[in-house]
C-alpha positions as a Python dict, from the first residue, in 0.01 Angstrom:
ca = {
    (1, 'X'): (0, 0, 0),
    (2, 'X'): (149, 332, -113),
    (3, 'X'): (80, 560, 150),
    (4, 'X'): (292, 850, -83),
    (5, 'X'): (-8, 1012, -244),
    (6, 'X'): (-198, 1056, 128),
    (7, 'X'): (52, 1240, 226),
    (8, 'X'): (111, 1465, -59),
    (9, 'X'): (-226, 1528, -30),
    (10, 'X'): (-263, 1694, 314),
    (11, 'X'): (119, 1782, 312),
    (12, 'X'): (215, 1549, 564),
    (13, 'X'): (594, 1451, 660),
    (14, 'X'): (820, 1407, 910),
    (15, 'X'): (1102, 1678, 976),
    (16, 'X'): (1354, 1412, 934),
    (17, 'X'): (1368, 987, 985),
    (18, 'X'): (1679, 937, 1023),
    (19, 'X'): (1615, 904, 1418),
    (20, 'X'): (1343, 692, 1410),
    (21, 'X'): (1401, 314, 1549),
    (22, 'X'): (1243, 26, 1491),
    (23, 'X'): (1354, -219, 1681),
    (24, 'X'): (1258, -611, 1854),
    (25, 'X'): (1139, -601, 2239),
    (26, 'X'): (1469, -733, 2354),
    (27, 'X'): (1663, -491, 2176),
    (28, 'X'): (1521, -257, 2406),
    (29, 'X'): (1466, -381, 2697),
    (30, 'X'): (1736, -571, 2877),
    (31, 'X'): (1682, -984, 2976),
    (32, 'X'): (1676, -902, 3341),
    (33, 'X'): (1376, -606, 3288),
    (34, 'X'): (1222, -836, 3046),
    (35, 'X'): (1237, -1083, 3349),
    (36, 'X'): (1091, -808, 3591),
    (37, 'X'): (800, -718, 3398),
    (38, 'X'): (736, -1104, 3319),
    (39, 'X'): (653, -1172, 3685),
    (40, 'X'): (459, -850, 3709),
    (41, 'X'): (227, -936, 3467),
    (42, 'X'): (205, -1266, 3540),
    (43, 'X'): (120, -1238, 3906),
    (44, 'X'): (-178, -977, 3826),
    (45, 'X'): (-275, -1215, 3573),
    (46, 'X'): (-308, -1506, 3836),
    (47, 'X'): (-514, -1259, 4027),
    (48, 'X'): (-732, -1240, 3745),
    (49, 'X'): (-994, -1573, 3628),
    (50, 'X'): (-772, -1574, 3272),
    (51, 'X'): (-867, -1935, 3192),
    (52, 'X'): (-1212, -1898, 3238),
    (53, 'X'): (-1216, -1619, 2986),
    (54, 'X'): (-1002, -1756, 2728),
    (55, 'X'): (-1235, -2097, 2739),
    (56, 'X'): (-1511, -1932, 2653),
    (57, 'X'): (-1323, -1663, 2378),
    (58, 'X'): (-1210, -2034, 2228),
    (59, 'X'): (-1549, -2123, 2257),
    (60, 'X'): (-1743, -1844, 2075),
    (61, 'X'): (-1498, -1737, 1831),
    (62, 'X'): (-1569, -1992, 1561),
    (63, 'X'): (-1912, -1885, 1575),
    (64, 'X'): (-1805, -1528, 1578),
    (65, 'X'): (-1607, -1612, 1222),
    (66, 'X'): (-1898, -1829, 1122),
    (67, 'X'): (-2172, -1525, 1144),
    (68, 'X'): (-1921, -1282, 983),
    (69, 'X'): (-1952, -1492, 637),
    (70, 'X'): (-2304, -1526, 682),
    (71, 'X'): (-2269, -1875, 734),
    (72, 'X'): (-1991, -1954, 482),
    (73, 'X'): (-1731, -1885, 758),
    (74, 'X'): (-1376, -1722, 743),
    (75, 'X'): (-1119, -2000, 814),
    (76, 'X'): (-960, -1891, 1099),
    (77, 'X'): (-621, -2090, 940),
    (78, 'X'): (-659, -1799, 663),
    (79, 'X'): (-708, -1547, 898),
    (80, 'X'): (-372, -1300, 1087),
    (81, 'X'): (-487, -1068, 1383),
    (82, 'X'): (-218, -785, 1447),
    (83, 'X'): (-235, -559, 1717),
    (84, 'X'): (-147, -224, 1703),
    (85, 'X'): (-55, -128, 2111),
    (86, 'X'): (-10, 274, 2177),
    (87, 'X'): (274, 348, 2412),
    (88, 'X'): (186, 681, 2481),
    (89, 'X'): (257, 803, 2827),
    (90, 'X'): (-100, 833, 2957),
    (91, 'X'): (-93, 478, 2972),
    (92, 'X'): (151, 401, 3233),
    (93, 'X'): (12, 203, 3522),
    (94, 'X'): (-280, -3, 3528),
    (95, 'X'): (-415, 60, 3158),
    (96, 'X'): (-62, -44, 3034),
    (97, 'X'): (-78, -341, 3282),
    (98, 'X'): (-466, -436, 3188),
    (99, 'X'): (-361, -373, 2816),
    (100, 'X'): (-104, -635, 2836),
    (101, 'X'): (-255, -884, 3034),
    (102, 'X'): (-564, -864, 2748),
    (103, 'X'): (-378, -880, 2481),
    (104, 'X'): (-192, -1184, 2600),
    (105, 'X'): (-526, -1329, 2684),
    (106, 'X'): (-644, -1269, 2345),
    (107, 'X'): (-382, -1394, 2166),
    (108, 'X'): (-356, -1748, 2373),
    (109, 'X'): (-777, -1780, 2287),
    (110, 'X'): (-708, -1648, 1859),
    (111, 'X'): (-416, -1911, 1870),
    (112, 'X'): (-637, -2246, 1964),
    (113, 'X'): (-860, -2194, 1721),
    (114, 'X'): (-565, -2146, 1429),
    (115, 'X'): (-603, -1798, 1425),
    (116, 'X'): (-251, -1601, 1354),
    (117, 'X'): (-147, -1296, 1605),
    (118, 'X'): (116, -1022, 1595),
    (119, 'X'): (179, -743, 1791),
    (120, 'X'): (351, -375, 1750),
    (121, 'X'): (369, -69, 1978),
    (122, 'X'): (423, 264, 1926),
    (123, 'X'): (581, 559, 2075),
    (124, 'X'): (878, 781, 2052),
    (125, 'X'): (1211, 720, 2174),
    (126, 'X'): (1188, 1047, 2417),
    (127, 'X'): (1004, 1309, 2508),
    (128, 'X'): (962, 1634, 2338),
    (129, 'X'): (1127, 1617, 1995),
    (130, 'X'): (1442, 1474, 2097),
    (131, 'X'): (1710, 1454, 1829),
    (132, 'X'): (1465, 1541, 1568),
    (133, 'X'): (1358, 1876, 1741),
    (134, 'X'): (1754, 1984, 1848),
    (135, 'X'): (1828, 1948, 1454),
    (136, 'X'): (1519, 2154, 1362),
    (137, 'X'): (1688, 2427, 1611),
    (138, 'X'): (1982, 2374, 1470),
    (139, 'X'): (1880, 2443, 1140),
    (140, 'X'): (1756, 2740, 1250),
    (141, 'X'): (1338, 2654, 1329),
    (142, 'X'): (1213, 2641, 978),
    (143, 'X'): (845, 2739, 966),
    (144, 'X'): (583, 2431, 1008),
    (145, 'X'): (836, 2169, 1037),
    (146, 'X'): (593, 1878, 1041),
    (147, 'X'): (628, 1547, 1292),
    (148, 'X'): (953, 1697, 1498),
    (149, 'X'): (1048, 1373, 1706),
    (150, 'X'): (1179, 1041, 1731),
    (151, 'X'): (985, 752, 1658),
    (152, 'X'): (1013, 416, 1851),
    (153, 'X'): (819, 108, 1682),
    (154, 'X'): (882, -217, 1884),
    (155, 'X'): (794, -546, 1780),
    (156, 'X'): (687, -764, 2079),
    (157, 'X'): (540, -1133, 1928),
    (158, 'X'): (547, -1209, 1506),
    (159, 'X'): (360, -1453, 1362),
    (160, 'X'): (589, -1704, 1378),
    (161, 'X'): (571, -1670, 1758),
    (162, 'X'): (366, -1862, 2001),
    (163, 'X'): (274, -1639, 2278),
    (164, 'X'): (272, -1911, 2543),
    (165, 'X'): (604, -1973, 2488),
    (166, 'X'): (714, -1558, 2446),
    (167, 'X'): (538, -1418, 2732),
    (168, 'X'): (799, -1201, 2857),
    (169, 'X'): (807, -987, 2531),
    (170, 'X'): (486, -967, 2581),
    (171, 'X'): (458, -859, 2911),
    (172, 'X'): (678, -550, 2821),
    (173, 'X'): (349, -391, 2723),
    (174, 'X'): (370, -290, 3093),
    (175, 'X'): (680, -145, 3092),
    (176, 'X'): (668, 238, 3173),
    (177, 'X'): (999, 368, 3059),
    (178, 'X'): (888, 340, 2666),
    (179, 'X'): (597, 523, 2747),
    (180, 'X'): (607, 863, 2584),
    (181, 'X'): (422, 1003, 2263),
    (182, 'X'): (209, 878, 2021),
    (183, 'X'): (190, 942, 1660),
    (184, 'X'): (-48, 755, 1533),
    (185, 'X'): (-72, 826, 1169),
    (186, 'X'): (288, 679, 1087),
    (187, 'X'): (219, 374, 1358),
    (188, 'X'): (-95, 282, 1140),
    (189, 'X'): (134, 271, 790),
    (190, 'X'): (405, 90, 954),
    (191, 'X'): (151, -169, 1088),
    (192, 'X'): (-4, -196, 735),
    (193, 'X'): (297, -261, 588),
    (194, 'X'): (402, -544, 803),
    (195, 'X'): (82, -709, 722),
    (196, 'X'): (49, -723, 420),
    (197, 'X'): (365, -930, 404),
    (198, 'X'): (233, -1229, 546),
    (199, 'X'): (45, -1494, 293),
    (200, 'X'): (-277, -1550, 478),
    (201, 'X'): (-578, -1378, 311),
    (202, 'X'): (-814, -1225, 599),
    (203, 'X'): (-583, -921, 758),
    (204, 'X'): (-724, -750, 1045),
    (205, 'X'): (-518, -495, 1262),
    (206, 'X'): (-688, -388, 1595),
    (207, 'X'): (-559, -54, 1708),
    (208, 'X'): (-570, -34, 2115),
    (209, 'X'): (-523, 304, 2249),
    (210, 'X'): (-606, 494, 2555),
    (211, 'X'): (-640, 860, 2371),
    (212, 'X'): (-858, 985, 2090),
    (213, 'X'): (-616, 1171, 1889),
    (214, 'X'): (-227, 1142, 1836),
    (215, 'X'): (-58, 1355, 2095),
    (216, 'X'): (332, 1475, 2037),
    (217, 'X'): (347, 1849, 2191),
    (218, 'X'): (692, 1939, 2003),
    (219, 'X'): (538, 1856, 1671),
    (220, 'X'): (173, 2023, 1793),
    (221, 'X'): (388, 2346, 1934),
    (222, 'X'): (613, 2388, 1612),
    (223, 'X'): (314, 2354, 1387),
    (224, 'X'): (64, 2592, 1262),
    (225, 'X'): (-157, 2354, 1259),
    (226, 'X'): (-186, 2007, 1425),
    (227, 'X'): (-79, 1800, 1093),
    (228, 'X'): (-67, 1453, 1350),
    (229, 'X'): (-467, 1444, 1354),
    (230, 'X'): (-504, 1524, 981),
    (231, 'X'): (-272, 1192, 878),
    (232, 'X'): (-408, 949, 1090),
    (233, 'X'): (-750, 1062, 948),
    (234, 'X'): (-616, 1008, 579),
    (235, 'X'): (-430, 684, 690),
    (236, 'X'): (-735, 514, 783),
    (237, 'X'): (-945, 672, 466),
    (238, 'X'): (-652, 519, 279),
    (239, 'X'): (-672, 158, 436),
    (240, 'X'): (-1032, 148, 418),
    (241, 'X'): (-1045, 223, 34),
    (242, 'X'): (-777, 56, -75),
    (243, 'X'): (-1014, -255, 92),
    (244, 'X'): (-747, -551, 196),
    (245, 'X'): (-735, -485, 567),
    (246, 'X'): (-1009, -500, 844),
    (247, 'X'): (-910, -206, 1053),
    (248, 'X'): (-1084, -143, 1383),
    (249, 'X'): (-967, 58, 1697),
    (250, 'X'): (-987, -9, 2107),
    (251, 'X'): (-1009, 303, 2342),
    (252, 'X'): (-930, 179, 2700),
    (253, 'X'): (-1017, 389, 2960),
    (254, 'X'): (-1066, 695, 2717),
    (255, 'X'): (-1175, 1005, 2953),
    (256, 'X'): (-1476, 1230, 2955),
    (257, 'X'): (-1315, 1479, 2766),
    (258, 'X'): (-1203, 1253, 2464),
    (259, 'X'): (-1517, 1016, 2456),
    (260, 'X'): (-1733, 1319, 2420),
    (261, 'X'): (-1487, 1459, 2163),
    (262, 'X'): (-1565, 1124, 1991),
    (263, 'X'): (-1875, 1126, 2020),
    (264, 'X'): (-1958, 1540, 1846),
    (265, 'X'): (-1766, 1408, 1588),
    (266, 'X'): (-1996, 1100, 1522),
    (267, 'X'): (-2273, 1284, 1609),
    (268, 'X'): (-2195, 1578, 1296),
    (269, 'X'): (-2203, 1252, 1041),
    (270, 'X'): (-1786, 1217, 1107),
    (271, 'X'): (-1557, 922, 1255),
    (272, 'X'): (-1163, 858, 1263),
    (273, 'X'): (-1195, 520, 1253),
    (274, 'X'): (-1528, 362, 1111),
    (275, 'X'): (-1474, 40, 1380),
    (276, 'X'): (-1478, 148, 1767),
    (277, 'X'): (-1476, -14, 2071),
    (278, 'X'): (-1530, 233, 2409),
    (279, 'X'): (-1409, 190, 2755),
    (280, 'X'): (-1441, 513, 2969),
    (281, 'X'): (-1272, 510, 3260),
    (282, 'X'): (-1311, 212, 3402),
    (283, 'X'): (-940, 69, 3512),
    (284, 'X'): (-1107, -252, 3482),
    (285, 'X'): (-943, -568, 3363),
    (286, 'X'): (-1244, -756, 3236),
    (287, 'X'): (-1424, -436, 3044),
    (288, 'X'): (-1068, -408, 2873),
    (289, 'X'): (-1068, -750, 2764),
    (290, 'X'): (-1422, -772, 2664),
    (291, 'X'): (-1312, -482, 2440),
    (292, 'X'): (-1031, -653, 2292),
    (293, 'X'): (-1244, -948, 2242),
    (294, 'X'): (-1543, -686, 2092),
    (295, 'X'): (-1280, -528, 1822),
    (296, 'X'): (-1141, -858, 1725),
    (297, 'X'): (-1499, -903, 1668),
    (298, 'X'): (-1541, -618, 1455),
    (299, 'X'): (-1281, -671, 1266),
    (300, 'X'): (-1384, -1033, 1182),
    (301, 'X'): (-1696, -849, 1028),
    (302, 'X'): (-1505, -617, 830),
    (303, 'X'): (-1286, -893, 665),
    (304, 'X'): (-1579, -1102, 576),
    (305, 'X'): (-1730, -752, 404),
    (306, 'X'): (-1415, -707, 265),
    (307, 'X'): (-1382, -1108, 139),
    (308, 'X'): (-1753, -1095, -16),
    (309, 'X'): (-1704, -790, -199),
    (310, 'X'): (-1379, -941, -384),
    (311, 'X'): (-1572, -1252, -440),
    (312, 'X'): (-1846, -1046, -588),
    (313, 'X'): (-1583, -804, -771),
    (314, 'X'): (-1552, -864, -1165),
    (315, 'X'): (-1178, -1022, -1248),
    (316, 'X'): (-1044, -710, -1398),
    (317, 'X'): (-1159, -475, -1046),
    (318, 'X'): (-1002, -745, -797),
    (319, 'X'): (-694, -570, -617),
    (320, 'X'): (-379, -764, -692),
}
């Protein structure tokens, strides 16, 4: 997917990349942290009736696939579930925590039934422009730089990964040293990307975020405008025409402010992401795995829209 044109189109691009990192869990995080946050997360997930959840995810979620083709059923053996984790710094503490322990829940239940899971995070490498920002001072503050910091993409669990037997990467969803921004926009092309690389069919990527809009105040500050909220906008118009990948979003524990802000915007005939899932508040580890579970869901019903309108597509209008 050529993201190029979508951002020519609302002038969207970073100051510079040549800061940006992406980079595996354990390239960040050293074995004995990794180690640290693995029995973190697992003792509040032994406080926490896991198995009886998963059972009944395992359970439900072949009917779930079933009901999304209208009774022909997705295979879930043709089907990859990525999730796309914010590591913004709002979500230190228990949403980090509950967002782990969910999406290692999640992942265990998609897994039985044949289902293949991935998982990203995004954030930046520091706070408030870092090495991006000092060159843009540097070079003397040119007007409406654009993004002005340092991304940080992690990969904690690829395909190829069982999560049983990875847990520790995965449990450095928790961590709260990574925690910082969140640019969303870029997170979302990065994520599409990597997706589309693997061979099965039925692509979903489930977004799981604690905030409504990106947030990066040296890019917001430096700007005449805030160009963050514009791309991730166009991103996700982009994904959704182009028409190969489900894309839905999680809020967890999205405050007042930004649930109403989500809601005006529904309410004048307008959405960010067309797919939504809403926890307010709530600090609560079962409402933020039923959400999980609820935008896996939704995305299950996007890819089965998306499969029946390239069965029902003439040859020459299939995308390649």
């Amino acid at each position: 997917m050529d993201f190029t044109e979508t951002n020519e189109l609302i002038g969207y691009a970073p100051y510079t990349r040549e800061f940006d990192l992406i980079a595996d869990v354990e390239r960040v995080f050293k074995p004995e942290r990794l180690s640290e946050l693995a029995a973190s997360v697992s003792r509040y997930r032994a406080t926490w009736d896991a198995n009886e959840k998963v059972a009944s995810l395992v359970d439900t979620l072949p009917d779930v696939f079933e009901q999304a083709m209208e009774a022909r059923g997705i295979d879930p053996r043709d089907t990859t579930v990525l999730f796309l984790v914010d590591g913004s710094g709002s979500t230190r503490g228990a949403t980090a925590t509950h967002i782990a322990a969910a999406t290692i829940e999640a992942c265990i239940a998609l897994e039985e039934i044949g289902v293949e899971t991935s998982v990203l995070g995004y954030t930046t490498i520091t706070w408030k422009g870092g090495s991006a920002r000092k060159k843009w001072l540097e070079d003397g503050k040119p007007r409406d730089p654009g993004r002005l910091c340092d991304l940080l993409h992690v990969v904690y669990k690829t395909p190829a990964m069982a999560t049983v037997s990875n847990l520790p990467r995965l449990c450095a969803l928790a961590a709260e040293e990574t925690k910082k921004e969140n640019v969303d926009g870029e997170a979302l092309i990065w994520a599409s990307d990597c997706i589309r690389l693997l061979e099965r069919p039925h692509k979903i990527i489930v977004n799981v975020t604690d905030g409504f809009l990106p947030i990066d105040d040296s890019t917001i500050y430096s700007n005449s405008s805030n160009p963050l909220t514009l791309h991730m906008a166009a991103v996700c118009d982009t994904i959704e025409q182009e028409g190969s990948i489900s894309l839905a979003r999680v809020y967890v524990d999205l405050d007042e402010s930004h649930a109403k802000a989500r809601q005006n915007l529904r309410d004048d005939g307008m959405t960010m992401f067309q797919r939504d899932v809403v926890t307010t508040e709530t600090r609560d580890m079962g409402a933020t795995f039923d959400a999980l579970v609820e935008g896996v869901e939704l995305g299950f019903a996007r890819a089965a829209e998306l499969s029946f309108d390239l069965e029902e597509a003439p040859e020459h209008s299939r995308h390649p």
